[in-house]
Backbone bond lengths (Angstrom), bond angles and torsions (degrees), N, CA, C in turn:
res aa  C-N    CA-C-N  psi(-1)  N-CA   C-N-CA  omega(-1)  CA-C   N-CA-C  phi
1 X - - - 1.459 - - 1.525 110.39 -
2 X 1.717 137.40 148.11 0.681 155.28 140.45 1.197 129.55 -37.97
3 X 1.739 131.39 141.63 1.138 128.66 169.35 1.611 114.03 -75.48
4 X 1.594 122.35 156.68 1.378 88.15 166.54 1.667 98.02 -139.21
5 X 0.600 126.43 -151.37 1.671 138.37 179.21 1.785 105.27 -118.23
6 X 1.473 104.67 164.48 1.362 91.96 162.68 1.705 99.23 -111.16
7 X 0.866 112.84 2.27 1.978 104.72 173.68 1.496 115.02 -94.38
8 X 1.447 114.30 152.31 1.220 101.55 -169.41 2.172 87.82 164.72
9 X 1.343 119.18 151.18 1.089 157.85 171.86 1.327 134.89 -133.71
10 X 1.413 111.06 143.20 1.691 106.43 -151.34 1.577 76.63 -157.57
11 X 1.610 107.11 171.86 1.535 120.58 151.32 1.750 104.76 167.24
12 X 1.366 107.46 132.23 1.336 119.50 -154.37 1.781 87.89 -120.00
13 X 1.217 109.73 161.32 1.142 139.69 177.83 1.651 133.79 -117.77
14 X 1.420 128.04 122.77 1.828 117.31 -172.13 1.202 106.93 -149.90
15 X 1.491 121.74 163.93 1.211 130.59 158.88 1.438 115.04 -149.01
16 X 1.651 107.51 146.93 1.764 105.28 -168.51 1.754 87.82 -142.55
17 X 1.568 116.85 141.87 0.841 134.92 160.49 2.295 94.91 42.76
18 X 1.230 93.35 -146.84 1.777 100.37 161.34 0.955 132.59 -41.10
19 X 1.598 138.13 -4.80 1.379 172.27 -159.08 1.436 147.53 -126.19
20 X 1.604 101.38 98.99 1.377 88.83 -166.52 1.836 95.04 -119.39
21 X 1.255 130.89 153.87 1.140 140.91 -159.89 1.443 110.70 -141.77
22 X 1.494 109.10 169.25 1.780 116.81 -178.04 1.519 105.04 -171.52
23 X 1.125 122.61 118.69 1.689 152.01 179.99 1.718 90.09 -100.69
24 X 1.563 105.20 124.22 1.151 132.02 167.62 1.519 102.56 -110.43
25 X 1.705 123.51 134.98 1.230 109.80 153.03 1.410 107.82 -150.95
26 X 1.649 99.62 134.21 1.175 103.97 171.32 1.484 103.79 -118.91
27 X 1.844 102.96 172.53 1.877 101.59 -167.34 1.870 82.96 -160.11
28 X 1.291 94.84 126.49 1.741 129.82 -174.99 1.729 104.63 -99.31
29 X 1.030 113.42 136.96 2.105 100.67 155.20 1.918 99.35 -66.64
30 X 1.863 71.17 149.69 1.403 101.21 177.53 1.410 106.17 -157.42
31 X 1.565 126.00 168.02 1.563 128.74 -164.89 1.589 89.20 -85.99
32 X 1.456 139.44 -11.01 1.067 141.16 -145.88 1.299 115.16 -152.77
33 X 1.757 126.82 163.86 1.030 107.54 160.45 1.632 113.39 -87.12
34 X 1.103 125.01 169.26 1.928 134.01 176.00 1.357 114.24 -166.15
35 X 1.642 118.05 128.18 1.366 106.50 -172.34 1.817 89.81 -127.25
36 X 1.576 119.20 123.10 0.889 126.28 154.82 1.470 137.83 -98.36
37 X 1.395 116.62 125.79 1.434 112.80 -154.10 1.474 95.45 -128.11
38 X 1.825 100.57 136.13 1.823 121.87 151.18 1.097 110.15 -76.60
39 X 1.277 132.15 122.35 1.349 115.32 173.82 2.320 90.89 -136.30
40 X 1.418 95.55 131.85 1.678 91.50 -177.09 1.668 106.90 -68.07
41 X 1.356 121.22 167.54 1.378 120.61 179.16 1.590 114.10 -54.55
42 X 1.489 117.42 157.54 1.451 110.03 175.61 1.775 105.65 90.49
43 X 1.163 107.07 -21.04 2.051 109.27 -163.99 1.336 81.62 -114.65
44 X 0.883 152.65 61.71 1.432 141.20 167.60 1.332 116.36 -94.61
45 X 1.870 117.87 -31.33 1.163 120.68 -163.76 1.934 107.94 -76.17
46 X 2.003 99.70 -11.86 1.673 95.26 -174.10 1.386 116.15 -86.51
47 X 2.045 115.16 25.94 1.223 137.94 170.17 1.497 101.00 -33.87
48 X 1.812 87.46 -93.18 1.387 108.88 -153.59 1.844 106.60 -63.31
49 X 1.169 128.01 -29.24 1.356 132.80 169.65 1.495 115.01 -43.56
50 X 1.490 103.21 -53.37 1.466 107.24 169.41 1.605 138.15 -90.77
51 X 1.556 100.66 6.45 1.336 114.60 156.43 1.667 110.79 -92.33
52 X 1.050 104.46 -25.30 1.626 120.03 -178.88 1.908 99.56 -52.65
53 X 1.495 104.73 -86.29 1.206 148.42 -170.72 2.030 86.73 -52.36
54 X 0.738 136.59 -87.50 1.699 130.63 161.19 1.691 122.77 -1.76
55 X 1.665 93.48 -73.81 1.770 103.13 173.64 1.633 99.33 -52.71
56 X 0.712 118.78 -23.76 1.782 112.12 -177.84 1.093 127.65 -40.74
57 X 1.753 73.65 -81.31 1.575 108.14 179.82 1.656 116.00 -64.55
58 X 1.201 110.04 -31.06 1.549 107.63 -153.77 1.824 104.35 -130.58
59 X 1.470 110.49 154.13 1.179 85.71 -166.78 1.510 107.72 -145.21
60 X 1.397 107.92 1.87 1.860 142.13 162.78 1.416 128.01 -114.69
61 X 0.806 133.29 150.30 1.792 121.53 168.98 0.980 105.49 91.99
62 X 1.832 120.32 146.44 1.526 123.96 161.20 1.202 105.41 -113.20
63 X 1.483 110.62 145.31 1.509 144.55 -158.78 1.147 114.27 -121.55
64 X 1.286 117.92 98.86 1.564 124.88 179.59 1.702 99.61 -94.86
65 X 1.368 95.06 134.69 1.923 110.72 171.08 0.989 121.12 -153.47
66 X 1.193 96.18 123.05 1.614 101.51 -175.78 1.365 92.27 -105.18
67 X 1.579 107.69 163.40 1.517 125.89 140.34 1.589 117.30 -144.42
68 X 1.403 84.30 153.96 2.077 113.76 -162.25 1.238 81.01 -110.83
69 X 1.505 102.23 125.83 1.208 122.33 163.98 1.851 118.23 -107.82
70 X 1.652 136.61 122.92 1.325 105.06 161.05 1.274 99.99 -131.48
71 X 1.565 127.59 172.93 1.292 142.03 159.26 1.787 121.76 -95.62
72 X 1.326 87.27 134.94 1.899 92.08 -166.51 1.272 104.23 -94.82
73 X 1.451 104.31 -23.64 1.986 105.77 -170.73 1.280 121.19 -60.88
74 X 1.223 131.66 -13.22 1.346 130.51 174.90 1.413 104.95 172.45
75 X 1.393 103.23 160.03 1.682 126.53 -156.55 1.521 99.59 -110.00
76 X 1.471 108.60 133.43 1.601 121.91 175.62 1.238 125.55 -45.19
77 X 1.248 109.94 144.35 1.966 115.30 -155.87 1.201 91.03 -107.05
78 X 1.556 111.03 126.99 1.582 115.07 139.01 1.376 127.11 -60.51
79 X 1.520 136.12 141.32 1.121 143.27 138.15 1.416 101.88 -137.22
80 X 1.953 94.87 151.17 1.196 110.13 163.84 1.417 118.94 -99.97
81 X 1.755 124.88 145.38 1.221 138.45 -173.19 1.191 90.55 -77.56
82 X 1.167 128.30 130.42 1.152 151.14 174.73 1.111 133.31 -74.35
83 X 1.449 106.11 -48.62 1.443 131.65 161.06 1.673 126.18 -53.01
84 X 1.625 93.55 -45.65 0.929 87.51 -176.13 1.730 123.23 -93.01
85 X 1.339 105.49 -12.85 1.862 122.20 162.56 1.472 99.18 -52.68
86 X 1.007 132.01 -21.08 1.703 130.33 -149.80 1.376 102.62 -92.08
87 X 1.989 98.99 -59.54 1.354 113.17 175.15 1.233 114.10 -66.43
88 X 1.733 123.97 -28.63 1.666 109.84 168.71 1.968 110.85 -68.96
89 X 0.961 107.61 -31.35 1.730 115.64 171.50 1.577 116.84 -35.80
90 X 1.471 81.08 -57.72 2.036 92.18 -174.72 1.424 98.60 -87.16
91 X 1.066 146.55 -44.25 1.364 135.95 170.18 1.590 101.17 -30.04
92 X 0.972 125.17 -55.74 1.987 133.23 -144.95 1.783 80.66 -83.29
93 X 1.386 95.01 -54.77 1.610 81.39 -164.48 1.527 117.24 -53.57
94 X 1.049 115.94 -31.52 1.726 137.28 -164.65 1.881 81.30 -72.14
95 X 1.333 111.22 -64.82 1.751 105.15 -168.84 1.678 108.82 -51.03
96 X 1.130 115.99 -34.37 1.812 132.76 -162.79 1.631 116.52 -63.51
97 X 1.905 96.00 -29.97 1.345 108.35 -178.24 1.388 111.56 -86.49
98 X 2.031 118.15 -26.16 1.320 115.39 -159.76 2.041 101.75 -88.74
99 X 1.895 100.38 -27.59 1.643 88.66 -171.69 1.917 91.36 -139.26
100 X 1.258 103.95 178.91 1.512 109.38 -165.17 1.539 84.70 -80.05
101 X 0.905 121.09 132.54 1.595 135.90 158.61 1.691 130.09 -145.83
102 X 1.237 116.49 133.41 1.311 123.58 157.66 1.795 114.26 -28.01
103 X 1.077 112.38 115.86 1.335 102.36 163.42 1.901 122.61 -66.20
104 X 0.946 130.04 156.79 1.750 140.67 -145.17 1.697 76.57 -89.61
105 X 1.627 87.30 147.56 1.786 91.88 -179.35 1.878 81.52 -110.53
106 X 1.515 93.87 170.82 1.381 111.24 178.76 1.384 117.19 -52.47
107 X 1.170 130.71 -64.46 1.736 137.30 159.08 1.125 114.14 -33.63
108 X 1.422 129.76 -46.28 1.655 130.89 175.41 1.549 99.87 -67.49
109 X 1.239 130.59 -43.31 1.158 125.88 -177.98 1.616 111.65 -80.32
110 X 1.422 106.60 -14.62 1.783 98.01 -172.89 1.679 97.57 -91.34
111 X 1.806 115.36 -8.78 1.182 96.28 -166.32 1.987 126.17 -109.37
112 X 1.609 85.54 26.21 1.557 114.25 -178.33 1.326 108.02 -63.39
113 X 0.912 134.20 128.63 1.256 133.65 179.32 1.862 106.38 -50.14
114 X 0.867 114.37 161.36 1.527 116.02 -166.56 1.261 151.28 32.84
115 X 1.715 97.34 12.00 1.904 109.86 164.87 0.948 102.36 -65.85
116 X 1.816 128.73 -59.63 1.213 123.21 -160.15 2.006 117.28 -82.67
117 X 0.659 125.54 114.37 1.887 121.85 166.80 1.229 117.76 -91.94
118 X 1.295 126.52 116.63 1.163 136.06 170.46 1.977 105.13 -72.99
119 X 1.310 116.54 117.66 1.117 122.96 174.60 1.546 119.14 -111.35
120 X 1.748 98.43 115.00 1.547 109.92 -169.94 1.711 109.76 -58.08
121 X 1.151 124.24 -168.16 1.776 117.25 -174.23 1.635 97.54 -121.70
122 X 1.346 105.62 136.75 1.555 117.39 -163.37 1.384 118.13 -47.69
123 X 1.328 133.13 119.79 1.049 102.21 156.75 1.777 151.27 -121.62
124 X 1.156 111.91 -173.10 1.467 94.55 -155.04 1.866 93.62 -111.65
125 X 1.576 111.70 148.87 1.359 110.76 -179.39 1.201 129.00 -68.94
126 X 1.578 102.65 -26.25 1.974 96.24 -173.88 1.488 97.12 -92.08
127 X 1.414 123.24 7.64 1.745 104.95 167.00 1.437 93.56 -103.91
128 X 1.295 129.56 -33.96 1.555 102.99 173.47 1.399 118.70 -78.59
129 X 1.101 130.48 2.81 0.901 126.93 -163.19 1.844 93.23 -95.34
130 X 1.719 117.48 -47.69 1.233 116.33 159.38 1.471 129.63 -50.73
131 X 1.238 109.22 -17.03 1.493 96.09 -177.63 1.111 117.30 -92.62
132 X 1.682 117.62 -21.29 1.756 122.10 174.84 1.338 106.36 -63.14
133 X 1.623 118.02 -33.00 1.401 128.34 170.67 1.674 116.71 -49.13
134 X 1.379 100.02 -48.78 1.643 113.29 -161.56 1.388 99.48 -70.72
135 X 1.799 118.09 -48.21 1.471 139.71 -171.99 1.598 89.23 -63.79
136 X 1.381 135.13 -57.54 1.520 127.65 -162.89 2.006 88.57 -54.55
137 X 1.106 117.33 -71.35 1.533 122.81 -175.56 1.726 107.76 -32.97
138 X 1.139 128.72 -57.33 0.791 148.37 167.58 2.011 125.93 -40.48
139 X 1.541 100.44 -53.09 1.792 107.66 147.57 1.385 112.28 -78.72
140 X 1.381 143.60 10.31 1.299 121.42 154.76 1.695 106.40 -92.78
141 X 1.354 121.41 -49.42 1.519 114.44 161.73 1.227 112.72 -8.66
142 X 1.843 117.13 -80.31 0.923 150.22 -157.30 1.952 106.90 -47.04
143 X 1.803 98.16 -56.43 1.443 127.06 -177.60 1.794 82.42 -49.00
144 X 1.553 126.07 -75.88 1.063 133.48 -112.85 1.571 86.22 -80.34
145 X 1.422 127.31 -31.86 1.424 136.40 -172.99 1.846 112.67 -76.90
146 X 1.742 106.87 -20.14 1.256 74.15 177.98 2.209 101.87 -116.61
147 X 1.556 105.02 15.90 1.326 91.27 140.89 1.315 147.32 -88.11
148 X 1.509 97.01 1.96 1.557 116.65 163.89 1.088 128.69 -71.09
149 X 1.507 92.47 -46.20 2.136 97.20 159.24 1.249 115.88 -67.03
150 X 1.201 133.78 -33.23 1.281 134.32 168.75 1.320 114.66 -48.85
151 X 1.030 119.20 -45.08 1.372 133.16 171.99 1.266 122.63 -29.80
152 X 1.794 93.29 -86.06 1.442 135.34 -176.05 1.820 83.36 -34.24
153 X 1.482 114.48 -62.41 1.388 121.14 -145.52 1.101 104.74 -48.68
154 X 1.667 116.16 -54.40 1.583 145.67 -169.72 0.892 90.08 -51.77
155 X 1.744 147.53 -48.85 1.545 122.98 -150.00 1.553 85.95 -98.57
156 X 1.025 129.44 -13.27 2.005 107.66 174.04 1.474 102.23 -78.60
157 X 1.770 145.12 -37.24 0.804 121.01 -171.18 1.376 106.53 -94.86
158 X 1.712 131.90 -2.83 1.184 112.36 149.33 1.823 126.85 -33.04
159 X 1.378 93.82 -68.77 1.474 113.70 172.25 1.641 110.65 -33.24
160 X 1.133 98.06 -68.46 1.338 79.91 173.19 1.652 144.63 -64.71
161 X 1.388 115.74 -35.82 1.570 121.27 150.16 1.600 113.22 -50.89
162 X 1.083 123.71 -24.44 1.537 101.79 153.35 1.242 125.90 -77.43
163 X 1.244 118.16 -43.15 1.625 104.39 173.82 1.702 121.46 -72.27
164 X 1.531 129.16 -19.15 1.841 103.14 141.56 1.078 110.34 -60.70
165 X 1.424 129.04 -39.76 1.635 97.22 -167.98 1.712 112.78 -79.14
166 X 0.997 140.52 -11.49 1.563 124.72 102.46 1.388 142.87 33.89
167 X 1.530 97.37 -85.74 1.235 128.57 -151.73 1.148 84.35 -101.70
168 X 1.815 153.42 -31.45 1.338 150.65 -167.80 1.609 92.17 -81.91
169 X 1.752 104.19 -47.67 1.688 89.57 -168.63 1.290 127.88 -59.58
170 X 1.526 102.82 -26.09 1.372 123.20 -160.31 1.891 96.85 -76.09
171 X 1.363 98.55 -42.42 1.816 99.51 171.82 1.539 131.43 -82.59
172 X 1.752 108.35 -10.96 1.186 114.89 155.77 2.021 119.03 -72.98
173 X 1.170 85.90 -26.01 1.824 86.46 176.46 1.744 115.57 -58.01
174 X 1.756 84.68 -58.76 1.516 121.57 177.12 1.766 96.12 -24.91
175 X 1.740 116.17 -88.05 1.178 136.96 176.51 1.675 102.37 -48.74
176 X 1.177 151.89 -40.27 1.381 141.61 169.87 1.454 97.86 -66.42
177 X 1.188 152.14 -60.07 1.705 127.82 176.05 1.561 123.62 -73.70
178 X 1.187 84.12 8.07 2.075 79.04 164.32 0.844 116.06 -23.15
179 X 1.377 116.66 148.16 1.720 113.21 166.76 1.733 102.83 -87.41
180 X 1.302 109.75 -36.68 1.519 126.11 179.01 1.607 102.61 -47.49
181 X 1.324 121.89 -46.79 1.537 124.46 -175.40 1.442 114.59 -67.30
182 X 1.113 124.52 -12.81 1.542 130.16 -175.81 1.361 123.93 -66.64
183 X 0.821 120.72 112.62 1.964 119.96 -168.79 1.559 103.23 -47.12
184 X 1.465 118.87 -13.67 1.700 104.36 176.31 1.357 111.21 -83.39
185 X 1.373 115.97 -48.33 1.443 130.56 148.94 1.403 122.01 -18.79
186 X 1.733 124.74 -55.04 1.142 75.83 -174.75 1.497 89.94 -117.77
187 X 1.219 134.94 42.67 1.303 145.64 174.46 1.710 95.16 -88.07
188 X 1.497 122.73 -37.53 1.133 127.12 179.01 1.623 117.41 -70.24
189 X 1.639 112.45 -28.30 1.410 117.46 174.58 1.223 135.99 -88.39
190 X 1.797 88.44 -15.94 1.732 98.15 168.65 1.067 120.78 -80.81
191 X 1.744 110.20 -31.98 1.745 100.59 167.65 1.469 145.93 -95.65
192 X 1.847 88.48 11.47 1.043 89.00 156.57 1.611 134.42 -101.39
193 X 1.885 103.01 7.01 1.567 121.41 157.08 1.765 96.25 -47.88
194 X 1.137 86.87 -65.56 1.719 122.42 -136.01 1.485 81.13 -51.76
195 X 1.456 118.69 -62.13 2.053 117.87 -179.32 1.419 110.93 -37.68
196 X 1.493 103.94 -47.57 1.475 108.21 -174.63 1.543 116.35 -59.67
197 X 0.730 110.24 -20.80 1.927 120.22 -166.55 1.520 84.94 -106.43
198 X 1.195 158.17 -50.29 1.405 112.73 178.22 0.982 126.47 -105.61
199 X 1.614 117.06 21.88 1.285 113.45 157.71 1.524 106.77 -77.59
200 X 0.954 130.95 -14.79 1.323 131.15 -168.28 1.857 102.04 -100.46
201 X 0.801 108.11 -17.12 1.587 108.58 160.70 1.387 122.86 -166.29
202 X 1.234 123.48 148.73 1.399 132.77 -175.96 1.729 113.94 -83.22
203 X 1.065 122.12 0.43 1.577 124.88 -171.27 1.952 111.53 -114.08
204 X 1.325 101.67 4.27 1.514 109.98 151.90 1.629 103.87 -91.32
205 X 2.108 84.15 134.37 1.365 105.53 177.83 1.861 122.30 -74.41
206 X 0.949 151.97 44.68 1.391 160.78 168.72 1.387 107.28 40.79
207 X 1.258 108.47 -61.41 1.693 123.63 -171.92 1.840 89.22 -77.30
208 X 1.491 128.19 -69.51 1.230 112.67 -154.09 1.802 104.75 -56.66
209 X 1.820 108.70 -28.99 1.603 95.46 171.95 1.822 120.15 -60.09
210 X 0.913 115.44 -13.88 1.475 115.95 -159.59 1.493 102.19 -100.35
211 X 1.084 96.79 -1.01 2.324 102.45 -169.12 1.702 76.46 -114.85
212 X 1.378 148.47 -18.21 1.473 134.83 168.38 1.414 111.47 -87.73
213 X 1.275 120.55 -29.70 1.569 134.16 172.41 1.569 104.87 -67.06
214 X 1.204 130.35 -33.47 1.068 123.80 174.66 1.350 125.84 -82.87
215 X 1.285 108.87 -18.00 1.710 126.13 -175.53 1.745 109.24 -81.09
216 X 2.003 98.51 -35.91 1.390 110.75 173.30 1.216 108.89 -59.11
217 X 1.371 124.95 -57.94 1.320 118.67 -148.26 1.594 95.92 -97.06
218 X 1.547 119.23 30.02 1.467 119.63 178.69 1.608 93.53 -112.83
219 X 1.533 115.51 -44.63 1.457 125.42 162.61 1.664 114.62 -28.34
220 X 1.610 89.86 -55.04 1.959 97.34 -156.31 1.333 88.90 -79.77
221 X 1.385 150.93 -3.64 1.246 121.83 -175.71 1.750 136.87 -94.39
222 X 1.402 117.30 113.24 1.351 118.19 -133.69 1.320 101.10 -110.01
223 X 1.685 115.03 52.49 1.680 131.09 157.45 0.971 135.52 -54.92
224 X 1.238 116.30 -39.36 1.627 147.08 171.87 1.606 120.73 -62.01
225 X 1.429 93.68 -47.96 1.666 115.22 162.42 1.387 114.84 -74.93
226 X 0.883 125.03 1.04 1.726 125.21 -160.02 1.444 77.81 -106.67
227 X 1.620 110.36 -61.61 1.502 115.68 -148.83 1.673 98.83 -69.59
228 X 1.189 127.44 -26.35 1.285 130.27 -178.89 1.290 126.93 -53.48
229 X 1.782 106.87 -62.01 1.305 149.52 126.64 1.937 103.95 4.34
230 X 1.437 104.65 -70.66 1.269 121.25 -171.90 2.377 111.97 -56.95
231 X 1.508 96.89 -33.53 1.349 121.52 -152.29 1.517 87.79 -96.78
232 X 1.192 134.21 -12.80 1.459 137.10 -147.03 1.578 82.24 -122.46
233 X 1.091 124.92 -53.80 1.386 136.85 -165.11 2.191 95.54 -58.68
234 X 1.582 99.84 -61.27 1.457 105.89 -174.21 1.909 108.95 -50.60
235 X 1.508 86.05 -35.70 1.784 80.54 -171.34 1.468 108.46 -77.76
236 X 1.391 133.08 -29.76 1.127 127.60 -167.06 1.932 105.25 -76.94
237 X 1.451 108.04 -35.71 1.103 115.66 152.50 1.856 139.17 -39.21
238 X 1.419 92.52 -47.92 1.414 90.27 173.78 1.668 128.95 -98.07
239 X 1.639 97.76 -6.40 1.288 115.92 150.89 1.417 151.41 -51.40
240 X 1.744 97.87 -43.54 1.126 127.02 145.00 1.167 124.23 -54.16
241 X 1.178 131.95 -53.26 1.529 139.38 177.48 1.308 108.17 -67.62
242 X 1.413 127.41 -39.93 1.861 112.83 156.09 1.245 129.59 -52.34
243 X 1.458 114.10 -38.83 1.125 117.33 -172.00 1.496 124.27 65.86
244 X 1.136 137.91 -147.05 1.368 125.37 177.05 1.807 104.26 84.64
245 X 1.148 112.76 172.37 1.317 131.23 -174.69 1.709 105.02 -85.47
246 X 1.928 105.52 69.54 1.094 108.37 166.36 1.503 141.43 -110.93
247 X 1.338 103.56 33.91 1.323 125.60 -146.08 1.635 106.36 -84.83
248 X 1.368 110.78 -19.82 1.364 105.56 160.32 1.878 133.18 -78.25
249 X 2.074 96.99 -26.04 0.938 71.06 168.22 1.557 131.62 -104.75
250 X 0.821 106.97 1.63 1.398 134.55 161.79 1.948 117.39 -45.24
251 X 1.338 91.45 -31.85 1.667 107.66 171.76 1.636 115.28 -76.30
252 X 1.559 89.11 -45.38 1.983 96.23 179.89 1.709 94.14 -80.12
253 X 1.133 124.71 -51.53 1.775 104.49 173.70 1.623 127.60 -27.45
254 X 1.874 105.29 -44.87 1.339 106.18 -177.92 1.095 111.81 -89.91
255 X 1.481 119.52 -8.04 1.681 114.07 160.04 1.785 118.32 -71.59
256 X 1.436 117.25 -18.36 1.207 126.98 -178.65 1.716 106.16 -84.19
257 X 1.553 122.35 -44.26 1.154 132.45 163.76 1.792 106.19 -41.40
258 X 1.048 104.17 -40.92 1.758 108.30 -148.48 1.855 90.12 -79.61
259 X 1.135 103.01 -40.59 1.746 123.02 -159.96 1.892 81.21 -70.89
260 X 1.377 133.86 -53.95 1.298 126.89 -156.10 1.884 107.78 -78.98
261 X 1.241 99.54 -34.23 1.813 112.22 175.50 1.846 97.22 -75.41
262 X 1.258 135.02 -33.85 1.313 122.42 177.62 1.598 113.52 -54.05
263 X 2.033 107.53 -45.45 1.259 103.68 -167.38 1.701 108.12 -86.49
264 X 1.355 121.18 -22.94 1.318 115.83 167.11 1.511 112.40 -52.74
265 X 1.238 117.70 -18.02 1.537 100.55 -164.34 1.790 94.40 -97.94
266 X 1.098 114.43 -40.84 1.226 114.93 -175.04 1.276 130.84 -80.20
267 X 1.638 120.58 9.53 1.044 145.71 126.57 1.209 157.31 -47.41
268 X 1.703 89.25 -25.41 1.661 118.35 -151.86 1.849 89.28 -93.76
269 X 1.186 97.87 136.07 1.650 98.71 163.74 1.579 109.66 -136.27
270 X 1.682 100.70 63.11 1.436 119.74 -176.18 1.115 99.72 -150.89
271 X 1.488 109.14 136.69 1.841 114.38 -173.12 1.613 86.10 -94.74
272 X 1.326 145.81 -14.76 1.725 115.47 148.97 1.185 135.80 -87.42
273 X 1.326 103.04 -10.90 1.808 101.94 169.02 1.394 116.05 -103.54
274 X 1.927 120.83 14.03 1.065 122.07 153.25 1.648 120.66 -92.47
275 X 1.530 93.65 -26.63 1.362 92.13 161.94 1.732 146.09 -70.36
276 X 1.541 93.69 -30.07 1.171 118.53 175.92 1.999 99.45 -75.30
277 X 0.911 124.91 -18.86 1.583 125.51 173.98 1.654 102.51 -93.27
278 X 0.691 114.79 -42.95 1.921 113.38 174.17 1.614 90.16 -65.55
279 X 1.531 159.93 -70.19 1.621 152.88 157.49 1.395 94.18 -9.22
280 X 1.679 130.41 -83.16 1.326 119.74 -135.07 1.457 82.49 -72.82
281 X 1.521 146.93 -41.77 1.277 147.31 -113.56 2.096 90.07 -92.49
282 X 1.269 98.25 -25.97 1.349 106.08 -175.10 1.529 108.62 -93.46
283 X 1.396 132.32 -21.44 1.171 131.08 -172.00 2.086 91.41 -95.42
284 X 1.518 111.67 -36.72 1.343 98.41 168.57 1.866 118.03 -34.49
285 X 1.215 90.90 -73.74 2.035 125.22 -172.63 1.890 88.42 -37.42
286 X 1.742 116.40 -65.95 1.392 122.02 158.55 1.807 113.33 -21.77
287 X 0.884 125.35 -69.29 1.677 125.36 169.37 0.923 123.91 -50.66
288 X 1.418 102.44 -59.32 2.048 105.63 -173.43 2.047 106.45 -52.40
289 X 1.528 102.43 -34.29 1.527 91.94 -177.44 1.349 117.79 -78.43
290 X 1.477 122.33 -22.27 0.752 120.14 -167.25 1.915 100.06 -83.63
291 X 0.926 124.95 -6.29 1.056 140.18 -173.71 1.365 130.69 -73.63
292 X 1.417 84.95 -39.36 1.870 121.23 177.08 1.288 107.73 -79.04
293 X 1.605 122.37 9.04 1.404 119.71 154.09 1.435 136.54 -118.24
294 X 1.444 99.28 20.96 1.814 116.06 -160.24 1.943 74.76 -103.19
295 X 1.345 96.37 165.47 1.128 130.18 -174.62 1.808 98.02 -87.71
């Protein structure tokens, strides 16, 4: 399976009988999947089809789609209400007798709310009935084009989550040959704490400092994290290479990455293997966002 993104744009095009139509879809990250749909009056029934046909395909992100529907076969009819021109008639006349007034010009009278009715053009069932058909055909196009972008997307930010994880191994090596990490190293820094403290007083115990010097530099040593580091790296690796809709866990991985580079650094009592943990700690943060857009 493929990686995919949850962003992505699509929009398909149709026409049936009197009817020509257009499905827009766009798709955002989200913790979830959600499909929000325009649909004009009368199209209501290509709801559940296209929530159907959606949950399918997709299984993150919300998806807004609209579709514009118009008819080419003929142009909206005027008529005037009759009834109600009549009752505005005698109204005016009734006002005309009580005060001096202008009699109502035609436009003032055409522009009353409800003389005029705009009358839509008839329609017939087996062409609407074809066009919800044509329009359903028409949102799978639409569907099928923007899991393709999804796609496309997924395999560029694949690419790229392999090269931090990369870029982590390459700085986990870095920090495993420290010179700072070397038991001479820091066998050399503890005693020269350790000199410093009793030259400065005679009532430190020698032996009890050297059984705490050993506990320190059992504290600072960040193998465990390395090896973790190392195990985090393989899984995110072979995750990637499945592909599939793994984008959540792929999120808690770089929270596990982030949690193992926090304690390497705060361990470290080396200005290069603290530095080299502030590098991976930033190429981590680099992943996790990029992460927050996989499906």
């Amino acid at each position: 399976m493929a990686l995919s993104s949850m962003t992505g744009f699509a929009r398909s095009h149709g026409a049936s009988g009197p009817y020509t139509f257009e499905w827009e879809l766009k798709s955002v990250n989200a913790k979830g999947f959600d499909l929000r749909l325009r649909l004009p009056p009368g199209w209501d029934e290509l709801e559940a089809l296209a929530k159907k046909r959606a949950g399918e395909l997709l299984s993150r992100g919300t998806v807004y789609a609209n579709l514009t529907v118009k008819r080419t076969d003929a142009a909206q009819a005027i008529r005037i209400n009759e009834d109600v021109l009549a009752a505005v008639v005698k109204v005016a006349g009734t006002l005309a007798q009580r005060i001096d007034a202008v009699a109502p010009s035609i436009d003032g009278l055409l522009g009353i709310k409800g003389v005029i009715e705009v009358v839509e053009p008839e329609s017939n069932e087996e062409e609407d009935k074809a066009a919800r058909e044509a329009a359903a055909m028409a949102f799978e196009q639409a569907l099928t084009s923007l899991v393709e972008m999804r796609r496309r997307e997924g395999d560029a930010l694949g690419q790229i989550l392999m090269q931090r994880m990369d870029e982590i191994e390459k700085l986990a090596k870095r920090a495993e040959t420290a010179p700072g990490r070397k038991p001479e190293a820091i066998k050399a820094r503890l005693a020269e704490q350790i000199a410093a403290l009793l030259e400065t007083s005679d009532r430190f115990d020698a032996d009890r400092l050297s059984q705490e010097a050993i506990l320190i530099a059992t504290k600072a040593d960040i193998r465990e994290e390395l090896d973790r580091i190392a195990s985090h790296i393989g899984q995110a690796r072979e995750m990637i290479g499945k592909g599939g809709p793994v984008g959540r866990r792929l999120d808690f991985l770089a929270q596990e990455f982030n949690r193992e580079v926090n304690t390497c650094c705060s361990k470290s009592n080396d200005v290069e293997l603290t530095n080299t943990g502030l590098e991976m700690k930033n190429v981590v943060e680099q992943f996790r966002e990029q992460v927050q857009n996989l499906e």
